[in-house]
C-alpha positions in Angstrom: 116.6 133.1 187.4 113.6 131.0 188.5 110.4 131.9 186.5 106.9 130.4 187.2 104.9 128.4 185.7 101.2 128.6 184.6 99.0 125.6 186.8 96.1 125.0 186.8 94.8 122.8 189.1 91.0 123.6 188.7 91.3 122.2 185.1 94.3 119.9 186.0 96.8 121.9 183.4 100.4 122.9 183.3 101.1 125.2 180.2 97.8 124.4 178.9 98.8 120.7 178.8 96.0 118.5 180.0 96.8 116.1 183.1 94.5 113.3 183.9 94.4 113.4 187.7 95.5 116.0 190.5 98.6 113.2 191.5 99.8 113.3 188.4 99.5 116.9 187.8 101.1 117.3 191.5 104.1 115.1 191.0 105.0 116.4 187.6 104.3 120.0 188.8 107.0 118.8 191.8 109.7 117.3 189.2 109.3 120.7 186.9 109.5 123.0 189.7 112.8 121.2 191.4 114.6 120.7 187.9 113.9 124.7 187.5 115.9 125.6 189.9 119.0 123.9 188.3 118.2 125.5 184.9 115.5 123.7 183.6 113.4 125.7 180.8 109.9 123.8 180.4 108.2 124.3 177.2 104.6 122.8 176.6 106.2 120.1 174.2 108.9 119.2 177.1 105.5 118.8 179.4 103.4 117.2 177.2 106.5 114.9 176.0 107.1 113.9 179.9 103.1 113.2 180.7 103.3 110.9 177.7 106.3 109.0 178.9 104.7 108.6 182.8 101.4 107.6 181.5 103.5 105.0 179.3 102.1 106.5 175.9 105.9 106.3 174.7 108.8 104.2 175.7 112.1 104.9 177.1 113.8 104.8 173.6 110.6 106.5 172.1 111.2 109.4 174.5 115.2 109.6 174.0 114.6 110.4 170.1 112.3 113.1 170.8 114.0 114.5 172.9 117.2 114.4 170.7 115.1 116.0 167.9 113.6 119.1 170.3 117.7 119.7 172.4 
């Protein structure tokens, strides 16, 4: 069942997890939203985890082994 999500675009948040422009806030909004209709859950740390990969904070590898550690 599909269940929405809290954004914000006023203060550019989804979940409460701070974006640093309306593009990227739109596109990872987009992503979420299509991946929730095959399942996908999105917690705050899944959101904050994928802004910090696309904004290159963490690498691929770095990314992989959190993600092992929260699934």
């Amino acid at each position: 069942m599909y269940k929405p999500i809290q954004v914000d675009r006023e203060n550019l948040t989804i979940m409460g997890v701070a974006f640093p422009d309306l593009a990227t806030l739109e596109r990872t909004a987009n992503a979420i939203g299509s991946n929730m209709f095959e399942g996908f859950e999105p917690t705050e740390e899944l959101i904050r985890l994928y802004l910090d990969y696309k904004t290159g904070k963490i690498t691929n590898t770095q990314l992989l082994i959190k993600l092992k550690g929260i699934l």
